[in-house]
Backbone as CSV, one residue per row, in Angstrom:
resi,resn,N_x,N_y,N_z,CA_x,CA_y,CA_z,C_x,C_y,C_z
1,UNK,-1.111,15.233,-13.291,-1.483,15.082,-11.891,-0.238,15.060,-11.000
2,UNK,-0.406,15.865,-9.897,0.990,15.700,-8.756,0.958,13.919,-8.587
3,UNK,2.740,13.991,-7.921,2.799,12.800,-7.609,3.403,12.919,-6.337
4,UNK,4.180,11.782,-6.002,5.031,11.474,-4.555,6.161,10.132,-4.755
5,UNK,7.257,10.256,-5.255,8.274,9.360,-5.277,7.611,7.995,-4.451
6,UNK,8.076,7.344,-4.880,7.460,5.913,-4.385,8.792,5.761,-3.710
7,UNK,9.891,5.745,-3.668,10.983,5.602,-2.698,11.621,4.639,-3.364
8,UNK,11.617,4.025,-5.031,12.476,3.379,-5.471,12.455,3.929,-6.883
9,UNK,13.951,4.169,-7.518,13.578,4.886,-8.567,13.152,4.263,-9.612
10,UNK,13.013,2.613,-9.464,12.680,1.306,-10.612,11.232,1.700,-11.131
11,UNK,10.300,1.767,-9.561,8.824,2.150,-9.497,8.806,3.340,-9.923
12,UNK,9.429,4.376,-9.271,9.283,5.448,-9.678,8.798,5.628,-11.692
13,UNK,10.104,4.947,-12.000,10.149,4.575,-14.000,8.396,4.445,-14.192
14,UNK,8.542,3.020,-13.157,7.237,2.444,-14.131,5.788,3.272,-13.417
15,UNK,5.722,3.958,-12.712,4.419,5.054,-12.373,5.001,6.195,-12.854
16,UNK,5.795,6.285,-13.985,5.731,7.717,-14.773,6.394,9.036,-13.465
17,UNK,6.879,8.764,-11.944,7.020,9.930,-11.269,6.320,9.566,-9.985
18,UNK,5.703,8.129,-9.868,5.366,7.894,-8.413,4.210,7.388,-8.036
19,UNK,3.281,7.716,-7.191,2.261,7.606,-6.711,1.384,8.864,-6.763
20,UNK,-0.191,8.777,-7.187,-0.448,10.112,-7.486,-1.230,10.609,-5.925
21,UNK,-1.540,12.200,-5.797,-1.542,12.058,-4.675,-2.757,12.030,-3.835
22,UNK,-4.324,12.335,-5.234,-5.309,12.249,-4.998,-6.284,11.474,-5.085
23,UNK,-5.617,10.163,-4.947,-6.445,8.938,-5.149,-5.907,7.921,-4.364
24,UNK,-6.517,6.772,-4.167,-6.137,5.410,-3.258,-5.369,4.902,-4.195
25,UNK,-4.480,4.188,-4.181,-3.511,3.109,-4.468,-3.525,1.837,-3.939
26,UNK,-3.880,0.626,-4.687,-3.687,-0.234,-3.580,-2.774,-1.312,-4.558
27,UNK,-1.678,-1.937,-3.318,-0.714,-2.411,-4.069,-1.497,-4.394,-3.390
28,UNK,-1.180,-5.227,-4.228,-2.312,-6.463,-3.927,-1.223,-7.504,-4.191
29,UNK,-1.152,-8.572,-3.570,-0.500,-9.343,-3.839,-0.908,-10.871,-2.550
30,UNK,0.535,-12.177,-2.850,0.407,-13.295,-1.763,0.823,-12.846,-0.339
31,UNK,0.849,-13.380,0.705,1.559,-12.727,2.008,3.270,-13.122,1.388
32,UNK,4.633,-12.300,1.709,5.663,-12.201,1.532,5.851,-11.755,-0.060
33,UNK,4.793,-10.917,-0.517,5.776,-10.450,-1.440,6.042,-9.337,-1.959
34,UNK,5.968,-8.709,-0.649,6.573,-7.111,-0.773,5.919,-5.974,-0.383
35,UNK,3.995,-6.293,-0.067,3.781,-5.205,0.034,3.772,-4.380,0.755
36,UNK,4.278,-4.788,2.652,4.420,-3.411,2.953,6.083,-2.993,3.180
37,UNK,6.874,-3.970,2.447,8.098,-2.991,2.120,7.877,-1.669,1.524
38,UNK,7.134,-2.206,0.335,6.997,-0.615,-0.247,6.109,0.133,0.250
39,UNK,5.132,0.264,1.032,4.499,1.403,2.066,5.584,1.474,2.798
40,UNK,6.443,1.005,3.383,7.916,1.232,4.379,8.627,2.447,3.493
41,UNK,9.183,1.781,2.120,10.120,3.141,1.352,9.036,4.120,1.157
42,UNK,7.871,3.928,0.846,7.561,5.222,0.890,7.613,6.351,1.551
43,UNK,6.734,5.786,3.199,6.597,6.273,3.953,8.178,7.696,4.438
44,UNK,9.142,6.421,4.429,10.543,6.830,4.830,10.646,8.377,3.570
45,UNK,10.315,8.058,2.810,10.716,8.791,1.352,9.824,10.156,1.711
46,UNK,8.191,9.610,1.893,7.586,11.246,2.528,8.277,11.713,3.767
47,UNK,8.632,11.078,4.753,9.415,11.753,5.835,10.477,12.681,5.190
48,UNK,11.402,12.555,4.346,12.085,12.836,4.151,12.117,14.166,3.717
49,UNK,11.122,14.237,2.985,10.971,15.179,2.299,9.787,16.704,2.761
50,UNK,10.066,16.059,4.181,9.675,17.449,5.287,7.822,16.987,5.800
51,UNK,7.346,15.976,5.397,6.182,15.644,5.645,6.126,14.656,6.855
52,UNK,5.077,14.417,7.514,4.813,13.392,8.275,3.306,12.538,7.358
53,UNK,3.576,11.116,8.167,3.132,9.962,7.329,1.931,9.214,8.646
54,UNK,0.375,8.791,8.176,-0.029,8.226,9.174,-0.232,6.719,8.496
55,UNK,0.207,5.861,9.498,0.254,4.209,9.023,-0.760,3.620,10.126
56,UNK,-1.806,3.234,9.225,-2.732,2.444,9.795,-2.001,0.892,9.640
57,UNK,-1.670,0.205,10.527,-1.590,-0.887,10.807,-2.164,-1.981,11.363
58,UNK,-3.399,-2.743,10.234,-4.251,-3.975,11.080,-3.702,-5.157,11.519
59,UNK,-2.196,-5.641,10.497,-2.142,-6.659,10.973,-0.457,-6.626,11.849
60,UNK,-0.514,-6.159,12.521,0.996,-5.951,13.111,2.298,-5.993,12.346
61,UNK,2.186,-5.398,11.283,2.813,-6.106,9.958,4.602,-5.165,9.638
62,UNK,3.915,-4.403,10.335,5.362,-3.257,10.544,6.370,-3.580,11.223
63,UNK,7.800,-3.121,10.395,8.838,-4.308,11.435,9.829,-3.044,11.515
64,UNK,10.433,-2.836,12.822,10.974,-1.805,13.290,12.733,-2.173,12.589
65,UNK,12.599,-3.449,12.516,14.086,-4.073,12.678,14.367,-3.710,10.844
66,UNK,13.218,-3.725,10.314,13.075,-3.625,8.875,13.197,-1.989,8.536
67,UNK,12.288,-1.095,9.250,12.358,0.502,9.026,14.110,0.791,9.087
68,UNK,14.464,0.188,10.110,15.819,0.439,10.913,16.643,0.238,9.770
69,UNK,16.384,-0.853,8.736,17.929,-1.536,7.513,17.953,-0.379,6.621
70,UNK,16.253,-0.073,6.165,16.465,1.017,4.945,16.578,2.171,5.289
71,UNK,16.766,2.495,6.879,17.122,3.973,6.739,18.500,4.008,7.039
72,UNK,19.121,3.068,7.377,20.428,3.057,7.611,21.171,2.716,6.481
73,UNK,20.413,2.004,4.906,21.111,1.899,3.838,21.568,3.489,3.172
74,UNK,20.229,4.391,3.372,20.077,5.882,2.977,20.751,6.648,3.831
75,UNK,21.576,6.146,4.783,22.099,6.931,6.042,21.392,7.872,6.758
76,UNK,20.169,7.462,7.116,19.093,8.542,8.213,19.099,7.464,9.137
77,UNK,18.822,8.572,10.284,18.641,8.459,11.948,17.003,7.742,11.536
78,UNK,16.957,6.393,11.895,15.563,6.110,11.632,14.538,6.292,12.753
79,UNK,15.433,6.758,14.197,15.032,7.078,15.137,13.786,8.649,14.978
80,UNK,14.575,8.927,14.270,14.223,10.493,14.034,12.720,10.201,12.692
81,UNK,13.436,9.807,11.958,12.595,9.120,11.412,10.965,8.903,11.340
82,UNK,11.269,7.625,12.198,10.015,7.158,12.866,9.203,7.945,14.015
83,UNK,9.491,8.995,14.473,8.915,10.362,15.277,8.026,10.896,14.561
84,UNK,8.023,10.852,13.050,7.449,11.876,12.081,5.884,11.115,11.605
85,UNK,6.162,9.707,12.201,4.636,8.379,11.716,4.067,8.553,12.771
86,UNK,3.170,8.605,12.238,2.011,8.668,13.373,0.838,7.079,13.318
87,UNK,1.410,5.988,14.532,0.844,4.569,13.814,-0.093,4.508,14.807
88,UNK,-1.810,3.923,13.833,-2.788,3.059,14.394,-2.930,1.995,14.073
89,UNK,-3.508,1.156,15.442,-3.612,-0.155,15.266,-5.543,-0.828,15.334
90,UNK,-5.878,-0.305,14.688,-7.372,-1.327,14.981,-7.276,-2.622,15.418
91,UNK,-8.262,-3.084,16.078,-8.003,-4.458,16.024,-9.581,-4.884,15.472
92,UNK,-10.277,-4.755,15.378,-12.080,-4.723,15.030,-11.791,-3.904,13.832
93,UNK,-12.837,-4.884,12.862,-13.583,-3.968,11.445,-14.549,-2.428,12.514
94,UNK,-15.139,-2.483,13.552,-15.704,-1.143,14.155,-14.703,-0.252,14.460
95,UNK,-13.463,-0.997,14.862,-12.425,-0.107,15.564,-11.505,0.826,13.778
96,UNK,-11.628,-0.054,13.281,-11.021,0.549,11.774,-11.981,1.993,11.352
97,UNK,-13.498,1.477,11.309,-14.359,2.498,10.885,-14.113,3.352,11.578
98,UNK,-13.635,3.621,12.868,-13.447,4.498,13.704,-12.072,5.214,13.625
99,UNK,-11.331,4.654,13.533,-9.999,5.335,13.055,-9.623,5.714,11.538
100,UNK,-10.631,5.177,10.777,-11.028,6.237,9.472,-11.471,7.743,9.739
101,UNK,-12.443,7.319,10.843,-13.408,8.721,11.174,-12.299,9.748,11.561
102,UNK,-11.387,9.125,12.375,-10.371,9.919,13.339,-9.278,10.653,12.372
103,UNK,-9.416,10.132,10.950,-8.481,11.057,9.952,-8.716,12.252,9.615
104,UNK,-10.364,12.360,9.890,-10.199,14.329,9.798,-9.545,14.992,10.790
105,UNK,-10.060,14.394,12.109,-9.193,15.153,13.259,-7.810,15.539,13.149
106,UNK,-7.208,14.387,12.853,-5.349,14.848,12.716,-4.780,15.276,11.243
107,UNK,-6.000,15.193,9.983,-5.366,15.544,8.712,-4.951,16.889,8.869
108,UNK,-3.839,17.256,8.555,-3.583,18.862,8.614,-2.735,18.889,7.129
109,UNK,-1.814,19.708,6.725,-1.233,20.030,5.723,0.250,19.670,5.731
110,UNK,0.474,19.209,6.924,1.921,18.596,7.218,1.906,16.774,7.232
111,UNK,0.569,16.109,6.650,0.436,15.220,6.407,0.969,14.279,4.654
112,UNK,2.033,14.312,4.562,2.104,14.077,3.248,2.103,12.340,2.545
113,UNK,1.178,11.374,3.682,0.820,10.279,3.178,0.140,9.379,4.320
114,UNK,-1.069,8.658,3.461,-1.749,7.996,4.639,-1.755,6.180,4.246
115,UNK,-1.219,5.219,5.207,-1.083,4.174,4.352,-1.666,3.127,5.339
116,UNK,-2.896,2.238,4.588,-3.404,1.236,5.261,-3.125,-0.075,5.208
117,UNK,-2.312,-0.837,6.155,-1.944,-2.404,5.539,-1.872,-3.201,6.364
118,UNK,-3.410,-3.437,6.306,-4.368,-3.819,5.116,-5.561,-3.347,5.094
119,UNK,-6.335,-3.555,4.640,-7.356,-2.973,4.640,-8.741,-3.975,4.574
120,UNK,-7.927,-5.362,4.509,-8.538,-6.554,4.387,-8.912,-7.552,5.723
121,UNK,-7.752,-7.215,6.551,-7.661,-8.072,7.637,-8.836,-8.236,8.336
122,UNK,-9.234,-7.098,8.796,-10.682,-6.908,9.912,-11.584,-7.303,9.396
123,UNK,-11.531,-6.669,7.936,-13.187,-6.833,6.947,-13.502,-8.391,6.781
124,UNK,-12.009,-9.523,7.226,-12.487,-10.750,6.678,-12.944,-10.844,8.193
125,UNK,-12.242,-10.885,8.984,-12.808,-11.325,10.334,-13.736,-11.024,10.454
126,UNK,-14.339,-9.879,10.400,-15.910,-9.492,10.473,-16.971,-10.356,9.412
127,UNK,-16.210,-10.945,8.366,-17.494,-11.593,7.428,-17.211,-12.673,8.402
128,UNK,-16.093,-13.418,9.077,-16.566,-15.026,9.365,-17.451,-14.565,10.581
129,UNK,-17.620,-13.730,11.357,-18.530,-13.931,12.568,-19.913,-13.431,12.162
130,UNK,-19.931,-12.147,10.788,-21.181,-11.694,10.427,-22.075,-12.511,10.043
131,UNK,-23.340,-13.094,9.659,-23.766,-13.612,8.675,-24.143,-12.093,7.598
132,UNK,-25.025,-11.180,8.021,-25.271,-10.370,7.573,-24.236,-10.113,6.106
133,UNK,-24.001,-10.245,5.578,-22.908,-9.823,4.174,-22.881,-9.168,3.837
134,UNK,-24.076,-8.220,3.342,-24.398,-6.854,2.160,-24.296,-6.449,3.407
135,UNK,-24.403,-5.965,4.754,-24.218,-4.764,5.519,-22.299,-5.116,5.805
136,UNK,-21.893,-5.903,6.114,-20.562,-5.665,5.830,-19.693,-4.682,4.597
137,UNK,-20.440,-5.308,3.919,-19.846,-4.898,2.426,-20.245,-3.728,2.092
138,UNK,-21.514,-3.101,2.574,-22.045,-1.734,2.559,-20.638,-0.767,3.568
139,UNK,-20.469,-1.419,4.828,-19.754,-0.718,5.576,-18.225,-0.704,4.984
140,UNK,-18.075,-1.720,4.014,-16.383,-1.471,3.926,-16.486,-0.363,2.744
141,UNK,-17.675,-0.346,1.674,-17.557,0.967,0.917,-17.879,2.095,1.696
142,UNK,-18.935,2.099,2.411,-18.566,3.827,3.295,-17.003,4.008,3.608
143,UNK,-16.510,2.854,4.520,-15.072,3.527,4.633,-14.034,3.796,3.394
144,UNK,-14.123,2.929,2.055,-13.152,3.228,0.708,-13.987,4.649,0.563
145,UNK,-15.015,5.148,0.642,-15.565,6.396,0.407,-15.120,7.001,1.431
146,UNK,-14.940,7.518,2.486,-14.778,8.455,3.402,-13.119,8.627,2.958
147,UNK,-11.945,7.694,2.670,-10.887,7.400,1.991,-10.454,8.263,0.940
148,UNK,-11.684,7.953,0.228,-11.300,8.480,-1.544,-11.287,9.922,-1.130
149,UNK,-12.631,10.853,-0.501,-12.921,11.968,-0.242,-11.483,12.765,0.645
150,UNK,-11.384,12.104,1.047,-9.878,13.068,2.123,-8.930,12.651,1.012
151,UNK,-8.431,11.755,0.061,-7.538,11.914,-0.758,-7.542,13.020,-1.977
152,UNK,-9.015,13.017,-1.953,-9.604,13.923,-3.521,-9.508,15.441,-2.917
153,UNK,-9.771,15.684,-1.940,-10.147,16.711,-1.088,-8.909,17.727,-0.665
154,UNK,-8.292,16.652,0.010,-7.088,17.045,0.627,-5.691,16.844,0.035
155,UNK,-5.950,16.307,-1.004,-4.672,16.332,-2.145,-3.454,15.192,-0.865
156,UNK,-4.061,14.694,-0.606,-3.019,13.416,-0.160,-2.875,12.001,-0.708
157,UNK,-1.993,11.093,-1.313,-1.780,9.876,-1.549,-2.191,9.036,-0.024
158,UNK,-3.201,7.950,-1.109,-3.324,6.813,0.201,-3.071,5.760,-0.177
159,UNK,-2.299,4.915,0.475,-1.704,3.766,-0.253,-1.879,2.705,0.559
160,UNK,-2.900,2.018,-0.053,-3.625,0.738,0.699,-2.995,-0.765,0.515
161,UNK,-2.616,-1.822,1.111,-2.541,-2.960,0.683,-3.723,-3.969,0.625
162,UNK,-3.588,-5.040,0.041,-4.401,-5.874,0.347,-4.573,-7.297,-0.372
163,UNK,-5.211,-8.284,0.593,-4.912,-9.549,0.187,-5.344,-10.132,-1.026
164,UNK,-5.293,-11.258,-1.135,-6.076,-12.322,-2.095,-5.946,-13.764,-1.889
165,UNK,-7.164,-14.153,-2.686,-7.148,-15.825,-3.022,-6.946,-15.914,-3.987
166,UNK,-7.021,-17.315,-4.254,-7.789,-18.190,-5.172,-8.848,-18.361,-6.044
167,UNK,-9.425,-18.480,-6.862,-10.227,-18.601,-7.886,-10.438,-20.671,-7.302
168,UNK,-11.656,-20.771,-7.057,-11.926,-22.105,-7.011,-11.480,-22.777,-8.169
169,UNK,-12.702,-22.320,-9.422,-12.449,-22.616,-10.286,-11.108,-22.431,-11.344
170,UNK,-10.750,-21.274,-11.088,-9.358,-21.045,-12.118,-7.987,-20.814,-10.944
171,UNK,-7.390,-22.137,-10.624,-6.404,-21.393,-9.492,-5.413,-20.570,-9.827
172,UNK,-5.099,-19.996,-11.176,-3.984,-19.329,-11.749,-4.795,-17.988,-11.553
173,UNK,-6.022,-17.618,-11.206,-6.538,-16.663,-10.912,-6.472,-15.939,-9.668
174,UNK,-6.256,-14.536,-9.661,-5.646,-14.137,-8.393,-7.263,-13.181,-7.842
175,UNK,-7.539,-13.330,-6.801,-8.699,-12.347,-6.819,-8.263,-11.282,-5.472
176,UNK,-8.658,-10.057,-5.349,-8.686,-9.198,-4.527,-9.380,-9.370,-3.665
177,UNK,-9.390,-9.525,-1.979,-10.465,-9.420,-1.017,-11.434,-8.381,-1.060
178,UNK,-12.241,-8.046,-1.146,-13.251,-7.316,-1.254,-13.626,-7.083,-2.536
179,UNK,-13.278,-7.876,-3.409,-13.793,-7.680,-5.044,-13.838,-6.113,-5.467
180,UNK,-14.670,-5.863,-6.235,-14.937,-4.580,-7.132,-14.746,-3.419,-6.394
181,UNK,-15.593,-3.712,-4.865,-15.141,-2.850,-3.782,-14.211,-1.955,-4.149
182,UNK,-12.918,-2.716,-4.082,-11.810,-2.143,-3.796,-10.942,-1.610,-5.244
183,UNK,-11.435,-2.385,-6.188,-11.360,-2.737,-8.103,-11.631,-0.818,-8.545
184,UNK,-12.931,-0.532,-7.802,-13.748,0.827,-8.671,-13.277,1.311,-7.389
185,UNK,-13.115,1.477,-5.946,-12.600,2.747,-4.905,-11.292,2.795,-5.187
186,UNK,-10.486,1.860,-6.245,-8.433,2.439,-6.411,-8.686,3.126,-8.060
187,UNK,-7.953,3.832,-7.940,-7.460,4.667,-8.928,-6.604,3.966,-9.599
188,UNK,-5.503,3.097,-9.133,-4.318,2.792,-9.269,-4.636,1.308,-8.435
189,UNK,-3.619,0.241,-9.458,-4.238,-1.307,-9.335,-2.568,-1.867,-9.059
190,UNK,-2.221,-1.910,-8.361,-0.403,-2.630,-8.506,-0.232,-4.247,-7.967
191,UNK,-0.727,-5.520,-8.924,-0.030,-6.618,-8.883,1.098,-7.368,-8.231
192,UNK,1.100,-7.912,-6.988,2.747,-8.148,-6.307,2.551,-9.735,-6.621
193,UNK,3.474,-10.494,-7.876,4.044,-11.737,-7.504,5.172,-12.437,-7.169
194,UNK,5.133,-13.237,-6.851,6.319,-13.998,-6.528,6.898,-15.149,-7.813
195,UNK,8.361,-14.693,-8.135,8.369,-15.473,-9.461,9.329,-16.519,-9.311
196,UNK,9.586,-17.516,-10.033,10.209,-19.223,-10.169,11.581,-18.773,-9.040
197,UNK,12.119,-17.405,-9.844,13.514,-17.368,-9.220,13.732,-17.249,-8.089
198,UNK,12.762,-16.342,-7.454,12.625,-15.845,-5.774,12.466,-14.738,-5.860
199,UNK,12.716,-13.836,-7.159,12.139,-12.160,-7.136,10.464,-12.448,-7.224
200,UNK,10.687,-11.017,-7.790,8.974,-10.450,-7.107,8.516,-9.490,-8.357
201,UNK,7.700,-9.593,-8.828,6.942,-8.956,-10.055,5.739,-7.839,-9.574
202,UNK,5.888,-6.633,-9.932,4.485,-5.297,-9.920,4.297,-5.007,-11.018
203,UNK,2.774,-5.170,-11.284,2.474,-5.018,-12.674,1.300,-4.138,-12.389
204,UNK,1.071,-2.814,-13.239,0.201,-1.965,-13.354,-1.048,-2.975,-13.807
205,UNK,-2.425,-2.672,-13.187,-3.343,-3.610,-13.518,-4.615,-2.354,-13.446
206,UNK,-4.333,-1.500,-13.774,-5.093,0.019,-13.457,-4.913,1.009,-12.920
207,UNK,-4.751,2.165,-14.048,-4.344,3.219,-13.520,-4.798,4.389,-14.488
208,UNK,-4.510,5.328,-14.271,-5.683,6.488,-15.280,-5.578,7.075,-16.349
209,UNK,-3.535,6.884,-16.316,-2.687,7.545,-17.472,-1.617,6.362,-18.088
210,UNK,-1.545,5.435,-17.159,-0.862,4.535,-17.537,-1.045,3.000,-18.218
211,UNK,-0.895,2.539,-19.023,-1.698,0.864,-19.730,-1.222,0.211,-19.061
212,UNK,-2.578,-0.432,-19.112,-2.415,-1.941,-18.041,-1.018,-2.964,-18.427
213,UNK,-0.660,-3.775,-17.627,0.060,-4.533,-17.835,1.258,-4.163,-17.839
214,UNK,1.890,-3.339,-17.602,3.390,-2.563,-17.897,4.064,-3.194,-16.450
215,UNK,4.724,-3.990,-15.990,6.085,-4.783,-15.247,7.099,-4.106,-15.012
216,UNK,7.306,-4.148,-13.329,8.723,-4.958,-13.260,8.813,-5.899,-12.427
217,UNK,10.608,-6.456,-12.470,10.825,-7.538,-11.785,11.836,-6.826,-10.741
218,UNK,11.775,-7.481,-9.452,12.431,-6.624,-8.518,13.351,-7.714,-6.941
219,UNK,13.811,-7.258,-6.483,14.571,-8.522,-5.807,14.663,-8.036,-3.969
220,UNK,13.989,-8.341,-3.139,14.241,-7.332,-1.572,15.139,-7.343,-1.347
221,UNK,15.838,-6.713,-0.920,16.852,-6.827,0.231,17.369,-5.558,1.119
222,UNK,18.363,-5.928,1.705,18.427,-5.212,2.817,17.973,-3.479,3.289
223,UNK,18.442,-3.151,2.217,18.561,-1.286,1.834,17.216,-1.307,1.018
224,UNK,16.429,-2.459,0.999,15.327,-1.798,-0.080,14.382,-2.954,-1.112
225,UNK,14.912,-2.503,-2.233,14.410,-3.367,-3.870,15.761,-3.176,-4.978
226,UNK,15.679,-4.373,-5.408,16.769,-3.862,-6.786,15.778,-4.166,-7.709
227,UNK,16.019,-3.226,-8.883,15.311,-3.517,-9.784,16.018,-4.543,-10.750
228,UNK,15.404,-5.346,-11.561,15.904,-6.247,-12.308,15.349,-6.414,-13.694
229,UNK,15.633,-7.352,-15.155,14.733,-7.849,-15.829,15.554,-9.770,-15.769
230,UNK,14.496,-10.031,-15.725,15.043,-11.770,-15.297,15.756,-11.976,-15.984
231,UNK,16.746,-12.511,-15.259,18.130,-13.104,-15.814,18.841,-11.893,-16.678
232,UNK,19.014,-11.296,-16.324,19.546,-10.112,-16.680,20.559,-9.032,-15.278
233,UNK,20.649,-9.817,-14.366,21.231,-9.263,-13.428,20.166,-7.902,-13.205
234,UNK,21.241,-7.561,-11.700,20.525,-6.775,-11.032,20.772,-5.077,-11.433
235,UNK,20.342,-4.331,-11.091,20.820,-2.604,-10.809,19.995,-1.985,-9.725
236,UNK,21.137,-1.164,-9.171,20.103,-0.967,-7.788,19.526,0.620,-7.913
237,UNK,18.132,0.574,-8.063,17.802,1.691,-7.677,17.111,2.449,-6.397
């Protein structure tokens, strides 16, 4: 299956060549631990490589001051850069369904990645005011379906984030917002934790060619991610 450099060559290792390009991806983790750095290198990484990138943004989560470090670690004009993204902001679970709809209009062939983060934010706000539930939950699979179809269709990577809790009962249990939802609409399952030391762990948790459970350990900073294995010092890829 084609892929798309993930924009670190650590990830790159452990997805065999990247992100694939006809299916959702969703990378899942606590708030701070990484995930839309890496929709950031990506994004930067499809620019680069002669494509433009559309970033759905629900929760204002995009940091200019942040685009600005890693393109200046890679030595690009991030000015120039950031010309090539094309960013929406929903603020409503209706306003999201609607700027799903709005991806046929601008998908063209000079689109080489579409990235949502999150994909969770609205859908919770809409359950605390809904009572209704199963029509929520009906509406967030039409949109992972209208999603999957322009990725399958149009041979583009979509690379979704998204939150989690708690397990009442098991708190070492991490659960995905939208459960199965989102479990059976990803192709590709990527784990973000936060570990004792202060790095950050992605662990394949589903994917089509690759076994579950396969790690790494990784460290942010300025220019990016270093890849690591604990206590083993760093190497930067």
């Amino acid at each position: 299956m084609p892929k798309i450099p993930t924009g670190s060559k650590i990830l790159d290792i452990m997805l065999e060549g990247g992100y694939e390009t006809d299916v959702i991806t969703t990378i899942y983790g606590p708030a701070g631990s990484g995930k839309t750095g890496l929709c950031i290198l990506c994004a930067i990484n499809v620019v680069r490589s002669g494509k433009k990138v559309v970033y759905i943004d629900t929760e204002n989560n995009f940091s200019i001051d942040r685009f600005s470090q890693i393109c200046s670690s890679i030595s690009i004009d991030y000015k120039k850069t950031l010309n090539s993204i094309v960013f929406l902001k929903p603020v409503s679970f209706e306003e999201q369904k609607k700027t799903f709809e709005k991806l046929k209009d601008i998908i063209n062939d000079r689109i080489g990645l579409i990235v949502i983060d999150s994909i969770a934010m609205l859908y919770r706000l809409e359950l605390g005011k809904n009572d209704d539930i199963y029509e929520v939950n009906k509406e967030l699979g039409r949109q992972l379906a209208f999603l999957t179809e322009i990725a399958g269709k149009k041979n583009i990577p979509i690379l979704i984030t998204n939150q989690v809790y708690a397990d009442f009962d098991d708190k070492e249990k991490v659960n995905l917002v939208g459960g199965d939802l989102l479990k059976y609409g990803s192709k590709c399952l990527i784990e973000l934790q936060k570990t004792p030391s202060g790095n950050r762990r992605a662990i394949i948790k589903k994917h089509r060619s690759i076994k579950d459970d396969i790690e790494i350990t990784f460290k942010i900073v300025t220019g990016g991610i270093l890849g690591t294995k604990e206590g083993k010092g760093f190497r930067l890829f």
